[in-house]
C-alpha positions in Angstrom: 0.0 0.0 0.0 1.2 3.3 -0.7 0.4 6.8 1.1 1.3 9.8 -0.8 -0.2 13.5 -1.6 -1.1 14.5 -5.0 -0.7 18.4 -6.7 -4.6 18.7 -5.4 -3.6 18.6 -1.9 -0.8 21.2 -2.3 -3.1 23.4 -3.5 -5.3 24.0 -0.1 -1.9 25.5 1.5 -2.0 29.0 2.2 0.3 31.3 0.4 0.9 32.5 -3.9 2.1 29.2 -5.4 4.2 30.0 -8.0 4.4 28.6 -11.5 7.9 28.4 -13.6 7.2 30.7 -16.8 6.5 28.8 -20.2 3.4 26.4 -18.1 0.8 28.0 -19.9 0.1 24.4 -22.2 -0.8 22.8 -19.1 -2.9 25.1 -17.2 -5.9 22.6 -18.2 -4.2 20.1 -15.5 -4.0 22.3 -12.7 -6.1 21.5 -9.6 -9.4 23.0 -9.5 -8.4 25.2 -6.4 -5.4 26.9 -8.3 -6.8 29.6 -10.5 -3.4 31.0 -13.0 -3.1 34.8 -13.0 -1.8 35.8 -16.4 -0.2 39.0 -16.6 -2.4 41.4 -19.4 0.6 42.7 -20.5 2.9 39.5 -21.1 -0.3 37.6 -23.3 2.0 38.1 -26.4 5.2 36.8 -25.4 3.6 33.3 -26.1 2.9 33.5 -29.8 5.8 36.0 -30.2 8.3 33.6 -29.1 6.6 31.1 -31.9 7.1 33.4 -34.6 10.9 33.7 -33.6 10.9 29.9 -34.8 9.5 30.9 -37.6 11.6 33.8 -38.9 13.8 32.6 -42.2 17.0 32.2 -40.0 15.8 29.9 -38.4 14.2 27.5 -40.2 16.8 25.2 -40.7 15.8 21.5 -40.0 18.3 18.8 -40.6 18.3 14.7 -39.7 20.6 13.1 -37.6 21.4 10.2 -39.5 23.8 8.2 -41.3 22.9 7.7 -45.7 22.0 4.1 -44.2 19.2 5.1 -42.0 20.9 4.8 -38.6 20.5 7.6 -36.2 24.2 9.6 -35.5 26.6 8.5 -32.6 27.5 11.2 -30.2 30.9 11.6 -32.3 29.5 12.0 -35.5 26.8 14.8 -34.1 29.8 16.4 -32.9 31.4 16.1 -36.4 28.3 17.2 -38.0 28.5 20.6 -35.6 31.2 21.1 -36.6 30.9 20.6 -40.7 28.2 23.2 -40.3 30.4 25.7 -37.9 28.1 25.3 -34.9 29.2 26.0 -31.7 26.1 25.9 -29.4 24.2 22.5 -28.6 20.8 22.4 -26.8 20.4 19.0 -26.1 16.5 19.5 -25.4 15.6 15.8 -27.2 18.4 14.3 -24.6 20.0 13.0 -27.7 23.0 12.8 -25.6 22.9 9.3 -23.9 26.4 7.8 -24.0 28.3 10.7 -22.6 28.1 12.6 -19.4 29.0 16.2 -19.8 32.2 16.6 -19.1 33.2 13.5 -21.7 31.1 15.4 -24.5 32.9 18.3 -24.0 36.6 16.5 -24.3 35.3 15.1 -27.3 33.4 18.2 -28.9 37.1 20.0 -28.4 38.7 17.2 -29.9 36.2 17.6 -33.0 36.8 21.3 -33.1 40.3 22.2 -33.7 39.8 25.6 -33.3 37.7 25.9 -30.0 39.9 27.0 -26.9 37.2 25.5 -24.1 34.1 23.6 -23.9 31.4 25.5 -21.7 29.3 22.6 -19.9 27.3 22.2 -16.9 28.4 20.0 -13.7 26.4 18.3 -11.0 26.0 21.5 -9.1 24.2 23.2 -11.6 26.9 25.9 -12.4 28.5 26.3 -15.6 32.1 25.6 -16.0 34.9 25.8 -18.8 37.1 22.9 -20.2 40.4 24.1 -21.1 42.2 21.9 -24.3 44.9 20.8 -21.7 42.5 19.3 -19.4 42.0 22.2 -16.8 38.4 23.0 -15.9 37.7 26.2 -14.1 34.6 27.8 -13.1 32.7 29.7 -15.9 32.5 33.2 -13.9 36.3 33.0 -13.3 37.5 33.6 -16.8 37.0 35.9 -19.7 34.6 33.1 -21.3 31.7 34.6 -19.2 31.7 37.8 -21.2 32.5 36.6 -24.7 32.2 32.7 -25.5 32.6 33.3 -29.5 36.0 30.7 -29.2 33.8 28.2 -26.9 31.6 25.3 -27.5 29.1 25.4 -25.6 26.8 22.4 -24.7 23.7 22.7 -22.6 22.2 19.3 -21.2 18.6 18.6 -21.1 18.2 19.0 -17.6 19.9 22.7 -17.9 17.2 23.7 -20.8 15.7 25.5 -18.1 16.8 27.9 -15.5 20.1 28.4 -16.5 21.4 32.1 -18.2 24.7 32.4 -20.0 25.8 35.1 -21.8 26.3 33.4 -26.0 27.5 35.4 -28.6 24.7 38.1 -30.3 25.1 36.1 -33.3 25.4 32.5 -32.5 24.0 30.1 -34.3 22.8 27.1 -32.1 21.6 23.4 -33.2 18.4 22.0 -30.7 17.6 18.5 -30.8 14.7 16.7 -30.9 13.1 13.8 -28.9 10.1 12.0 -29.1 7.0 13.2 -27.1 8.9 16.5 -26.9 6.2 19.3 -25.9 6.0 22.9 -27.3 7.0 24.8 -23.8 9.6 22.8 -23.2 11.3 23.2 -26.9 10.5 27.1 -26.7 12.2 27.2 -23.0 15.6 25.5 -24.2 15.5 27.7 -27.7 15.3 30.3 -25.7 18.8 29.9 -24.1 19.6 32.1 -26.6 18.4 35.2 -25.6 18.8 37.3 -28.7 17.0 34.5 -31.0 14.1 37.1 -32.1 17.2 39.7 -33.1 20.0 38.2 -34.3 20.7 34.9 -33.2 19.6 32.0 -34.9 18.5 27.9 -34.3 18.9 24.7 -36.4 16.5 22.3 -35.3 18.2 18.1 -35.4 15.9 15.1 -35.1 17.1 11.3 -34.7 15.4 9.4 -37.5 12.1 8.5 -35.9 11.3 11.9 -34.6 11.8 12.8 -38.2 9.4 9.6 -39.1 7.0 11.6 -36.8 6.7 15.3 -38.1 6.1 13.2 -41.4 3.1 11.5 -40.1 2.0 14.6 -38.1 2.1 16.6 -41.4 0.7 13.9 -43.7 4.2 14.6 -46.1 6.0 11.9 -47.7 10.2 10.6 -47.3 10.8 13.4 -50.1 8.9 16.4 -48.8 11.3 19.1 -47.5 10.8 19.8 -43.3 11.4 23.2 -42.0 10.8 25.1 -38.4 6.7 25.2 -39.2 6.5 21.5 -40.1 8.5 21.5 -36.5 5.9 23.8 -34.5 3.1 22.2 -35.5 4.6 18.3 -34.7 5.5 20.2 -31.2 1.6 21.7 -31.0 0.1 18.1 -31.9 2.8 16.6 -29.0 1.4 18.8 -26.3 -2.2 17.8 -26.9 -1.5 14.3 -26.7 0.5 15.3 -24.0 -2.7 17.0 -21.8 -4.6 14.3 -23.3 -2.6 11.1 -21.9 -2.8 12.7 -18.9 -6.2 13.7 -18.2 -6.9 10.5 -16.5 -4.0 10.7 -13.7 -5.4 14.6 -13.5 -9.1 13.2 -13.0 -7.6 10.3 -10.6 -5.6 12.5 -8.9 -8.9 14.5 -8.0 -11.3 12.2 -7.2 -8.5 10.6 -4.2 -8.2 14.2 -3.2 -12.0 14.9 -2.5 -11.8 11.1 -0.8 -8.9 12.0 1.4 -11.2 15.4 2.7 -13.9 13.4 2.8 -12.4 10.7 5.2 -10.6 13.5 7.7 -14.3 15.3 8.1 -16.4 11.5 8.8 -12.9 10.7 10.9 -12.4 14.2 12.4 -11.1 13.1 15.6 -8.4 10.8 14.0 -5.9 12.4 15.6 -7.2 11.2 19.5 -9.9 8.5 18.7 -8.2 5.4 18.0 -10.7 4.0 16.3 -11.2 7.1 13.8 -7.8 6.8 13.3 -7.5 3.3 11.9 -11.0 4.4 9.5 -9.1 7.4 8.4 -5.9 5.5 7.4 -7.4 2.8 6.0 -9.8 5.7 3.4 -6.2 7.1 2.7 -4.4 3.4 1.2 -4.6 2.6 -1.9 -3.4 -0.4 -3.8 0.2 -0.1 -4.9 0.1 -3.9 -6.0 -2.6 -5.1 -8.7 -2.5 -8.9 -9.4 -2.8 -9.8 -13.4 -6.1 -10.2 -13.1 -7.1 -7.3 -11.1 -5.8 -5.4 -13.7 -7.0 -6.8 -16.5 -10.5 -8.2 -16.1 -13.2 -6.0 -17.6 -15.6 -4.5 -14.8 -17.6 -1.1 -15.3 -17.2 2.0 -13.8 -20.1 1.4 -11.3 -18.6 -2.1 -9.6 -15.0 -2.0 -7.4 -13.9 1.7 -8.6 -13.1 3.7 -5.8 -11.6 6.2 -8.5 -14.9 6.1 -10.1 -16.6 9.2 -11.2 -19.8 7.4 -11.4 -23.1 9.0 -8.9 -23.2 6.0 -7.2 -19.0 6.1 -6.0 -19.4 10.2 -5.1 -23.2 10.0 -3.1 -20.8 10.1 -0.3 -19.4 12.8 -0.6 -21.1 16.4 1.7 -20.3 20.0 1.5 -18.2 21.9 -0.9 -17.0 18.6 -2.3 -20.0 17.8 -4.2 -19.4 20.9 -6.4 -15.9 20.0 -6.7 -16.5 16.8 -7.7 -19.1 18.0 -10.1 -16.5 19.6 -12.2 -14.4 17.2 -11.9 -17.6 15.1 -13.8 -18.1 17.5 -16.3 -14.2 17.6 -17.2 -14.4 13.6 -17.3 -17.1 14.1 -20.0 -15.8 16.7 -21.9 -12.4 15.0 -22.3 -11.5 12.1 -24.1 -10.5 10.2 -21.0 -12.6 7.5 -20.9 -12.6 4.4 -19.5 -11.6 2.8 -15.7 -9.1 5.6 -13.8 -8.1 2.9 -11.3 -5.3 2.3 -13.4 -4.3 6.3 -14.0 -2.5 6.6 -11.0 -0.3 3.7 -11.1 0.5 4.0 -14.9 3.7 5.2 -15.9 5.1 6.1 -19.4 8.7 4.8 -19.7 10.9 6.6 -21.8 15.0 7.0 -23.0 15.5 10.2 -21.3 18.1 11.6 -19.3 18.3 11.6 -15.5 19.0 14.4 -13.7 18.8 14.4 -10.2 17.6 17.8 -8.9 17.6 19.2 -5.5 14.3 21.1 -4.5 15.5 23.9 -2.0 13.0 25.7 -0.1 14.5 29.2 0.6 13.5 30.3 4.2 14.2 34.2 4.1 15.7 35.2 7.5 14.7 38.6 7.9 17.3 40.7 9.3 17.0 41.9 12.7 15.2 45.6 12.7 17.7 47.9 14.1 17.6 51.9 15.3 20.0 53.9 13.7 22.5 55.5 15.3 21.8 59.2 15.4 24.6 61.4 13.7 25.2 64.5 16.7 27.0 66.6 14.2 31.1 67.0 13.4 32.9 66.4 16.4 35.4 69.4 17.7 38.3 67.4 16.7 37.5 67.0 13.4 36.5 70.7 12.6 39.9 71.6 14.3 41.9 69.1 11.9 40.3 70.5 9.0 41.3 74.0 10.0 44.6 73.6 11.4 45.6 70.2 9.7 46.2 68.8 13.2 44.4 66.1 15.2 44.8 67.0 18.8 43.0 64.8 21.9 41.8 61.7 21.6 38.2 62.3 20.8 36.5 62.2 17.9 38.6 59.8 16.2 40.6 56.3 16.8 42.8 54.5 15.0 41.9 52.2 12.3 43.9 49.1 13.8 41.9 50.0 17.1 38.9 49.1 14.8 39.9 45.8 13.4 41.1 44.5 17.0 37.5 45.6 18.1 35.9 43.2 15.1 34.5 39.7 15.8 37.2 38.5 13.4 40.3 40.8 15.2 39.8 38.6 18.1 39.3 35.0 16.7 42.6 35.5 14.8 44.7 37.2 17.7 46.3 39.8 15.0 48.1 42.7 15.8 46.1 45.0 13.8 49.2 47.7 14.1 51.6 46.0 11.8 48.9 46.2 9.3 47.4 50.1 9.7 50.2 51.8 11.4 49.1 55.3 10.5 45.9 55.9 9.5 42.4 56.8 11.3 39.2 56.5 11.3 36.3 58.8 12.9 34.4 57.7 15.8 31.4 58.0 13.5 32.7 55.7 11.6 31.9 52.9 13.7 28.7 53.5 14.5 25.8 52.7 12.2 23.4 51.1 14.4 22.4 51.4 18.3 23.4 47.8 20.1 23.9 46.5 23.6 27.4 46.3 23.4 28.9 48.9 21.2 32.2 47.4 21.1 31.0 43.9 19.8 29.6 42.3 17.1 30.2 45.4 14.5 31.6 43.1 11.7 28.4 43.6 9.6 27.6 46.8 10.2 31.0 48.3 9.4 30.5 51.2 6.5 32.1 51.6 3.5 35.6 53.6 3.0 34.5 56.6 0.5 36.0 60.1 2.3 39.0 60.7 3.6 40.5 63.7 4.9 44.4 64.0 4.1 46.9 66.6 5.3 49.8 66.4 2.5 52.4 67.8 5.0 51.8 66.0 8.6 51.0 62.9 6.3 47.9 62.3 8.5 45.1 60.6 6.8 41.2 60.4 8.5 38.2 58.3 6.8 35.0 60.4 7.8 31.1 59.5 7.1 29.1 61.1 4.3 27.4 63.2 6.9 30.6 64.6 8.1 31.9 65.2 4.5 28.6 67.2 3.9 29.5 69.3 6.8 33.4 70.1 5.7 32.6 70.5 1.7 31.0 74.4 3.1 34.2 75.0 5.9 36.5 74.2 2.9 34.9 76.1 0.3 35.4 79.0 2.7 38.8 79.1 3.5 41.4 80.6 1.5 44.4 77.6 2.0 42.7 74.5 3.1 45.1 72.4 5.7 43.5 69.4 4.0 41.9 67.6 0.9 38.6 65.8 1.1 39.6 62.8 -1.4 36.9 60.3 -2.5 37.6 56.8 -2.7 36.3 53.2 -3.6 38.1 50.1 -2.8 39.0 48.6 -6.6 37.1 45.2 -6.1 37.3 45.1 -10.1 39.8 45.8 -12.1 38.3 48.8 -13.9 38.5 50.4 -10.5 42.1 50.7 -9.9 42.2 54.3 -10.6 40.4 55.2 -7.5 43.7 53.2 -5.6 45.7 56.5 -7.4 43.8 58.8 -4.9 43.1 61.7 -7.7 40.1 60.8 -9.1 38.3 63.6 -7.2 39.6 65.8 -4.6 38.4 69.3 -2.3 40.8 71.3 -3.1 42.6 70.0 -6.0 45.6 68.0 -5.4 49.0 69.9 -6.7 50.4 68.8 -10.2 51.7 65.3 -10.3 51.2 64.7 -6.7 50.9 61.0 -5.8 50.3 59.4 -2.1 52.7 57.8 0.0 53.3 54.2 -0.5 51.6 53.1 2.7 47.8 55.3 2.4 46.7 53.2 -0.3 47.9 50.0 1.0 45.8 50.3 4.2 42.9 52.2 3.0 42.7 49.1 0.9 43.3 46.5 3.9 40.2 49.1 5.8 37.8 49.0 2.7 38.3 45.3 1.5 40.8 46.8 -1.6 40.6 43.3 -4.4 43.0 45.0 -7.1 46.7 46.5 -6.8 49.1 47.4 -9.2 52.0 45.1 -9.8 53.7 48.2 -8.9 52.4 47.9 -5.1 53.2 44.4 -5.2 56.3 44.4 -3.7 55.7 46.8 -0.6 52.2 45.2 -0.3 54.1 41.9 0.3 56.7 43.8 2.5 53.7 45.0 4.5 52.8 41.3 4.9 56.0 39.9 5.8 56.1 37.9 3.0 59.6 36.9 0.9 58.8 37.3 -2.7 61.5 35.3 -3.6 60.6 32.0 -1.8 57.5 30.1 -2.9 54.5 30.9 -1.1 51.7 28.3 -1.1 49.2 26.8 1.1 48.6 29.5 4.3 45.6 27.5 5.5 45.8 25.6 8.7 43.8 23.2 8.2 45.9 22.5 4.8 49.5 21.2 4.2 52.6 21.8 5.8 53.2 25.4 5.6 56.3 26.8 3.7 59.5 28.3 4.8 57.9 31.9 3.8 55.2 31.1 5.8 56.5 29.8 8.4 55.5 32.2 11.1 52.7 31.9 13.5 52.0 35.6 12.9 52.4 35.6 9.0 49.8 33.1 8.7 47.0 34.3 11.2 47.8 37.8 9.2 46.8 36.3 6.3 43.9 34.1 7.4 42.5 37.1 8.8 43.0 39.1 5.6 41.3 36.5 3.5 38.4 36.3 6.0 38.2 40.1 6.3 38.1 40.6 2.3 35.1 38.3 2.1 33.5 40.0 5.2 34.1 43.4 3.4 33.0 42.1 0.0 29.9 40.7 1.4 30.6 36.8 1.1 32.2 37.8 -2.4 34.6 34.7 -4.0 37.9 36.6 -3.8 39.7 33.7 -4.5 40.2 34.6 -8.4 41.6 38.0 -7.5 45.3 39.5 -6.8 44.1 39.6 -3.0 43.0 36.3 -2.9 46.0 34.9 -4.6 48.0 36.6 -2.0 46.2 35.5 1.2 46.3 31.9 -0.6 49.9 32.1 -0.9 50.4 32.1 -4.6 53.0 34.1 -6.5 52.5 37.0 -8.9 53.9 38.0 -11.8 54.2 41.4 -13.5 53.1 39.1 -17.1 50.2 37.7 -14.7 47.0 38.9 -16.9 45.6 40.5 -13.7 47.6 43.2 -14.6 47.9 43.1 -18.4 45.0 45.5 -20.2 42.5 43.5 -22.0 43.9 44.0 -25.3 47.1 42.4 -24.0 44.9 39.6 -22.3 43.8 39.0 -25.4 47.1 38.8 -27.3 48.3 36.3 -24.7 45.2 34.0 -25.5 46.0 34.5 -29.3 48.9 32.9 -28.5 48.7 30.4 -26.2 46.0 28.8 -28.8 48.8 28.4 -30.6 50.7 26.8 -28.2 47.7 24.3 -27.2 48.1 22.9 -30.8 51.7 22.5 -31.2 51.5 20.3 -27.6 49.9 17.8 -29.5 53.5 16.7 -31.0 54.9 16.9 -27.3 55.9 14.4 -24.7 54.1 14.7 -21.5 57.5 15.9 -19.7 57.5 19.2 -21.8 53.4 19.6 -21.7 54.3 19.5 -17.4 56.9 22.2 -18.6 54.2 24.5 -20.4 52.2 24.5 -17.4 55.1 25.1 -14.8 58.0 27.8 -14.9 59.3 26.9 -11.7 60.8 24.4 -10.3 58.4 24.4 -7.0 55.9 22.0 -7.7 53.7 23.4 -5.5 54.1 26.7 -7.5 51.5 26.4 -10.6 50.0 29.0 -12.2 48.3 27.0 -15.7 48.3 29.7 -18.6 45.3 28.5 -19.8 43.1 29.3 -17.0 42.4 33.2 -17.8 41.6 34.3 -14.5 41.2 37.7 -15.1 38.7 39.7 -14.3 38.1 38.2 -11.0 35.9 39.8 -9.3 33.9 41.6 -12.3 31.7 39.3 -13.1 28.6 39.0 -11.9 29.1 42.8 -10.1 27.8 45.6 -11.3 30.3 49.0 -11.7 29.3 51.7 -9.4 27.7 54.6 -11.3 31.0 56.5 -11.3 32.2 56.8 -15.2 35.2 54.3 -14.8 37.1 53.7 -17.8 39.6 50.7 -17.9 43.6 51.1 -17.9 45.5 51.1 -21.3 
């Protein structure tokens, strides 16, 4: 006996329940308590997206099989691909049986000589990139994510839908087709490509009997020519049969539903009389087990049909379920679903299709705890007096930035001396205080605010990071004075790379800096350590690692703990909580952020730079480099593996490895938006 709960029973929770878009075919088999709410304005998106089928560039329509009849291997739809310079393969048929995804896209690279990296999807559900040599690195982490036009890109059937990547505006993708294949779901995958209505374009491929299909659909014989159209209608004729196969689990699914309600009101106390318990539960089983003849033998509707829609199976039934079951008649009688429903619930269609095992998160939204803001008293005496006299006398108003990080959640699990890190600058007592708590002095890790003023005196070489509210107050005081002890400088921590220019200090400054005037080695270093700085300069590689203690001419690599012996540069107790901190205050900064793919994260991971590194080459350079290294990907096809190892290693430290192929340039850019400033990228 089985005990389960059907899509009918969902439906009497409380809440919206939410639909995924493109479920408009099947609205028919939605339980009668779930009414869909289509959006006036979005009612043409669904025949829009038809007529993008439709449009001449994409009605290309080809058969995936061999002159003898047989249906293509894996390798020869690869070599067919790539015959017809396609790049882009939306497996929505699950054509793709042989191969997982990873082996497809070896093969598809070995198919396509002039592909650098296969784009595929793993188990987690995140798209990743499959260097020539082997090396597979996240998707967001290299320069693929922006521009794939030297990628083959494959796109399982389980990743159809609910998955964005950004394909070239004028790709050209091939979609395959399988048998029983509805019209939503076929619209969903060709719509992977979000620029299909403009200027991207689809070639539909069908094994040989899907072809056999469309023919019989559209009443054409072996020598008729197939295009898109002949495709939409074959997927229009699927769905119905679709909704129609289905109608009788829909109907079955119903009628248990109003027997289930009906059961917990006659049992109502089944939850403290014993006895209406073991009623309840036994209205609730239903036969998972049917012998031969059970199943078979012909009986009517009327006789042994709990399922049965007949008067005489539903007199029982009181309330609001006798209208509901009503309908439920009237659909029986309108569709073409006759016949027993016993069966409907146990019947299963058993297909060729792809297994993807999915994991169905529910998101439970933690609200975050309402807070009352601190209330700004106005610019502390201190502060005004610095910006008059460009001196910071008392010990009010202000405290010292390495003060601050020692007062953090995270100062005190790693023990750091926050002074060999901020020696010099300051922070306003403002500063650290955004909301009211408890205890002040604790727990300010996330509420910390961003570094964007900071007040500078050129000749004391005394540097101050204020509030907004405070810079409003000193923009008039400055404005009035004739020689101004100190600039106001604004700032942004470069967590891209297009934001270096802010590390320079000049981008905007109250009163103007002097001509040619550049700060001292040490302010941008630790307003950078303060804001959660991502990008340097190669330039301020060299102190930054003399900041850290680090010796750039050993081999730095695994600063982790809980990892591998550390290394003789490393090997400090100080060194490494210094940079275990750092990597755990970056992330804190950058708001859980990956930082691992940036100059900062390679640094608190312990791997070497290099001034030919592309984190600090301009994109044109970048893409020079990758120019070339194609080249070299070829020619390591007539190598032994001993000088392949070489190509991928400089150094003699093994532990030292920094592959060429793995592009991980722009770090932290992707999937973060640039701040509204006009920020133009470094020639």
């Amino acid at each position: 006996m089985s005990l389960g709960q059907s899509a009918a029973a969902k439906s009497m929770q409380s809440g919206i329940t939410t639909g995924f878009s493109g479920t408009n075919d099947n609205r028919r088999l939605l339980p009668l308590l779930i009414k869909q709410e289509n959006l006036p304005g979005l009612s043409h998106t669904k025949p829009e997206v038809l007529t993008y089928l439709l449009q001449k560039r994409n009605r290309a329509y080809n058969i995936a099989a061999n002159p003898d009849g047989t249906s293509y291997s894996e390798r020869d739809l690869l070599k067919y691909l790539k015959r017809n310079s396609v790049r882009i393969l939306i497996d929505a048929g699950a054509f793709i049986l042989e191969m997982d995804n990873l082996a497809l896209a070896r093969a598809w690279l070995q198919e396509d000589d002039q592909a650098q990296a296969a784009v595929y999807f793993r188990k987690d559900n995140q798209p990743w990139v499959e260097y020539r040599a082997g090396k597979a690195v996240p998707l967001l982490s290299t320069p693929f994510a922006e521009n794939m036009e030297n990628c083959v890109v494959y796109i399982d059937e389980a990743h159809t839908r609910g998955t964005d990547v950004k394909l070239p505006p004028k790709a050209q993708g091939a979609l395959t087709l399988g048998l029983n294949q509805t019209k939503d779901h076929t619209v969903q995958a060709a719509m992977r490509l979000r620029q299909l209505g403009t200027t991207q374009s689809i070639m539909f491929v069908s094994p040989p009997e899907v072809h056999q299909s469309i023919l019989d659909v559209r009443q054409k014989s072996v020598h008729d020519s197939i295009d898109s159209s002949d495709v939409v209608f074959w997927l229009i004729n699927q769905t119905c049969n679709n909704n129609r196969e289905l109608q009788p689990l829909y109907l079955s699914q119903g009628v248990d539903f109003c027997h289930r309600m009906q059961a917990s009101i006659d049992h109502r106390n089944f939850l403290t009389n014993p006895d209406h318990r073991r009623l309840y539960t036994e209205r609730l089983k239903r036969p998972e087990q049917q012998t031969l003849d059970q199943l078979y033998r012909p009986q009517s509707q009327e006789h042994g049909d709990i399922m049965s829609l007949s008067t005489a199976a539903t007199a029982s039934f009181t309330g609001g379920l006798t209208s509901f079951i009503d309908q439920l008649r009237q659909i029986y009688e309108q569709s073409h679903a006759k016949g027993s429903m016993k069966n409907a619930a146990l019947e299963e269609v058993e297909q060729e299709r792809e297994v993807a095992f999915e994991i169905e998160q529910e998101r439970e939204i933690q609200r975050p705890l309402i807070m009352e803001a601190h209330y700004y008293s106005g610019l502390h005496a201190s502060i005004r007096n610095f910006v008059m006299t460009g001196r910071l006398k008392g010990n009010d108003g202000y405290m010292e930035a390495a003060a601050l990080l020692e007062l953090t959640d995270l100062g005190r699990k790693h023990g750091i001396d926050a002074a060999m890190l901020l020696r010099s600058l300051c922070v306003s007592t403002e500063f650290t205080r955004t909301a009211v708590t408890n205890k002040q002095a604790r727990n300010i890790d996330n509420f910390l605010r961003p570094v964007n003023w900071l007040l500078w005196n050129s000749q004391r070489k005394v540097g101050l990071v204020i509030i907004p509210e405070e810079a409003e107050e000193i923009i008039p005081i400055i404005r009035t004075m004739q020689s101004s002890a100190v600039h106001l400088i604004m700032y942004a921590a470069p967590f891209t790379k297009r934001m270096l220019q802010f590390d320079r200090l000049d981008y905007y400054a109250l009163p103007s800096l002097p001509e040619g005037w550049s700060p001292p080695s040490w302010l941008p270093f630790e307003l950078g350590i303060l804001a959660g700085r991502l990008y340097i300069h190669f330039s301020d590689y060299e102190f930054l690692l003399e900041q850290l203690r680090l010796d750039s001419e050993k081999p730095i690599t695994n600063v982790n703990p809980a990892g591998a012996r550390p290394p003789a540069a490393c090997d400090n107790f100080f060194v490494r909580s210094q940079l275990n901190f750092l990597q755990d205050w970056l992330t804190l900064r950058r708001q859980g952020q990956d930082i691992s793919h940036t100059p900062m994260g390679y640094v608190c991971q312990g791997s070497r730079l290099r001034p030919d590194h592309p984190f600090f080459l301009a994109r044109k350079a970048v893409e020079e480099i990758e120019d070339t290294d194609r080249h070299l990907f070829y020619t390591t096809n007539y190598r032994d593996s001993d000088e392949l190892e070489q190509y991928y290693d400089s150094d003699d430290d093994d532990d030292d490895v920094v592959a060429k192929d793995v592009y991980m340039i722009e770090g932290g850019e992707d999937g973060v938006s640039d701040i509204d400033v006009d920020m133009h990228e470094e020639d």
